[in-house]
MISEMI-326938 format. One record per residue (C-alpha): residue number from 1; x, y, z. Coordinates in Angstrom, 2 decimals, always signed. Each point is the difference from the previous one (the first is absolute). Layout:
<recs>
pos:NUM, u:X, v:Y, w:Z
...
</recs>
This chain:
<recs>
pos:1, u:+0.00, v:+0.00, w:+0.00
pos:2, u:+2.66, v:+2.45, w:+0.46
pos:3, u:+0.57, v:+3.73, w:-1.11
pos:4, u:-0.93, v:+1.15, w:-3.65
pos:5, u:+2.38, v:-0.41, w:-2.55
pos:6, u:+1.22, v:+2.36, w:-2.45
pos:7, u:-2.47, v:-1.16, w:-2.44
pos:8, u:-2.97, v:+0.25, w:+1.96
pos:9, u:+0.69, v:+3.75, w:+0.24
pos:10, u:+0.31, v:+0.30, w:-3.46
pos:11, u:-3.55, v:-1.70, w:-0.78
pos:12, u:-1.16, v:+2.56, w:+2.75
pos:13, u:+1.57, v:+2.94, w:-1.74
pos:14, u:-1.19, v:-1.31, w:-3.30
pos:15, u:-3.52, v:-0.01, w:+1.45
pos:16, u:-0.25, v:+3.16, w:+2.05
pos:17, u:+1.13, v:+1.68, w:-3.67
pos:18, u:-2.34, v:-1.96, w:-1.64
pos:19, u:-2.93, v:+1.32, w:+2.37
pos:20, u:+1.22, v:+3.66, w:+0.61
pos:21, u:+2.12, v:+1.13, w:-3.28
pos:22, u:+3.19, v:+1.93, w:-0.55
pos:23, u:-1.42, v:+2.88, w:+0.94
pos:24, u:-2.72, v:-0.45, w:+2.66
pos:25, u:+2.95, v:-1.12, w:+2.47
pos:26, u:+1.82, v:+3.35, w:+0.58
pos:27, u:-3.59, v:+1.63, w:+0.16
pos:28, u:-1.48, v:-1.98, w:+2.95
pos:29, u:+3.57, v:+0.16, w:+1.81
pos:30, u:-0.58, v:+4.08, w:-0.42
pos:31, u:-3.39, v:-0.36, w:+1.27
pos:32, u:+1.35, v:-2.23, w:+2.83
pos:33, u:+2.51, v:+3.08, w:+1.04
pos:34, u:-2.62, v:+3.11, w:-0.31
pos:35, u:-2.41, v:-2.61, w:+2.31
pos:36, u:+3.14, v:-0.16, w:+3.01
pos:37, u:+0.86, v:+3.55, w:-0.91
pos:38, u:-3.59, v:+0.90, w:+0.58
pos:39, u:+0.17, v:-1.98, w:+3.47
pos:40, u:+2.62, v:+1.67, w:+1.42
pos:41, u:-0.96, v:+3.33, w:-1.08
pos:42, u:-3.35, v:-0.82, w:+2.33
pos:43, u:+2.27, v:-1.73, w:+2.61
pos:44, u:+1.62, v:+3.25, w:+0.26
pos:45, u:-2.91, v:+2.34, w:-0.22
pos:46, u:-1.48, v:-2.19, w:+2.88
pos:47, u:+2.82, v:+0.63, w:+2.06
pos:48, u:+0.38, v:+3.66, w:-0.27
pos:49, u:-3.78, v:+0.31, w:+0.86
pos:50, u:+0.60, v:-1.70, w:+3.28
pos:51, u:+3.25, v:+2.37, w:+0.87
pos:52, u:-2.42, v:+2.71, w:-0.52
pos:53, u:-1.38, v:+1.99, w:+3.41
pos:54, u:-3.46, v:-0.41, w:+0.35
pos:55, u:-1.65, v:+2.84, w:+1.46
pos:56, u:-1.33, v:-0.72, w:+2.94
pos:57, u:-3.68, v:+1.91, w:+1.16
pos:58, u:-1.14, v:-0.39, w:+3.30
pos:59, u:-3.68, v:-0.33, w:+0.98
pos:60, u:-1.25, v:+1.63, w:+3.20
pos:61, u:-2.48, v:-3.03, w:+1.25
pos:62, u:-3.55, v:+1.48, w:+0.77
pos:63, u:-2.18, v:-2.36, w:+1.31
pos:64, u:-3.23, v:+0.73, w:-1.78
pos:65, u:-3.41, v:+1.24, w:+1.87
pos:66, u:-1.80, v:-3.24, w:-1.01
pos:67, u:+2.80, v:-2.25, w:+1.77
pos:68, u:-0.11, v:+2.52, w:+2.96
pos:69, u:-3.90, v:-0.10, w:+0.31
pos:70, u:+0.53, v:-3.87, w:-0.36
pos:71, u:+1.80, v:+0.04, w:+2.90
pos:72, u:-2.13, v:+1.95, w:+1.96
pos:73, u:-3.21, v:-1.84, w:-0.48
pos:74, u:+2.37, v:-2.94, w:+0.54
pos:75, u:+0.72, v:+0.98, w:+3.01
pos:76, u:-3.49, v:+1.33, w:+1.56
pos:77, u:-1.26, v:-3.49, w:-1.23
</recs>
C-alpha cells in the first residue's frame, strides 16, 4: 500500500488539467489569495475596533413612580 509513486502524480496532474485547463489554474489560485487577503483585512479591522475606547454614559437609576407606588401598596397590604 505504500506512498504514491511518481506516476500516480502524474495521472493526477494529467487529470486536474484535464478538468480545470491551462488557464483556469492560475485564476482560482488568484481568487484563493484575494479570499485570505480579504480575511485578514477583516481580521485586522476587527481588531482595531476592539482597541477602540468606547464611550462610556452613565445612567442616573430612578426608580419609577409605578415601582414606588408598588411598593407602597405592597407594604400597607
Amino acid at each position: 500500500m505504500g506512498s504514491f509513486s511518481i506516476w500516480h502524480w502524474l495521472i493526477v496532474l494529467v487529470v486536474v488539467l484535464l478538468l480545470f485547463g491551462r488557464g483556469k489554474i492560475p485564476e482560482l489560485m488568484g481568487d484563493m489569495a484575494k479570499g485570505i487577503k480579504s480575511f485578514k483585512k477583516g481580521m485586522s479591522d476587527e481588531d482595531a475596533e476592539e482597541a477602540r475606547p468606547v464611550d462610556s454614559k452613565t445612567v442616573e437609576h430612578r426608580p419609577d413612580e409605578t415601582v414606588q407606588a408598588a411598593k407602597e401598596k405592597a407594604s400597607k397590604s
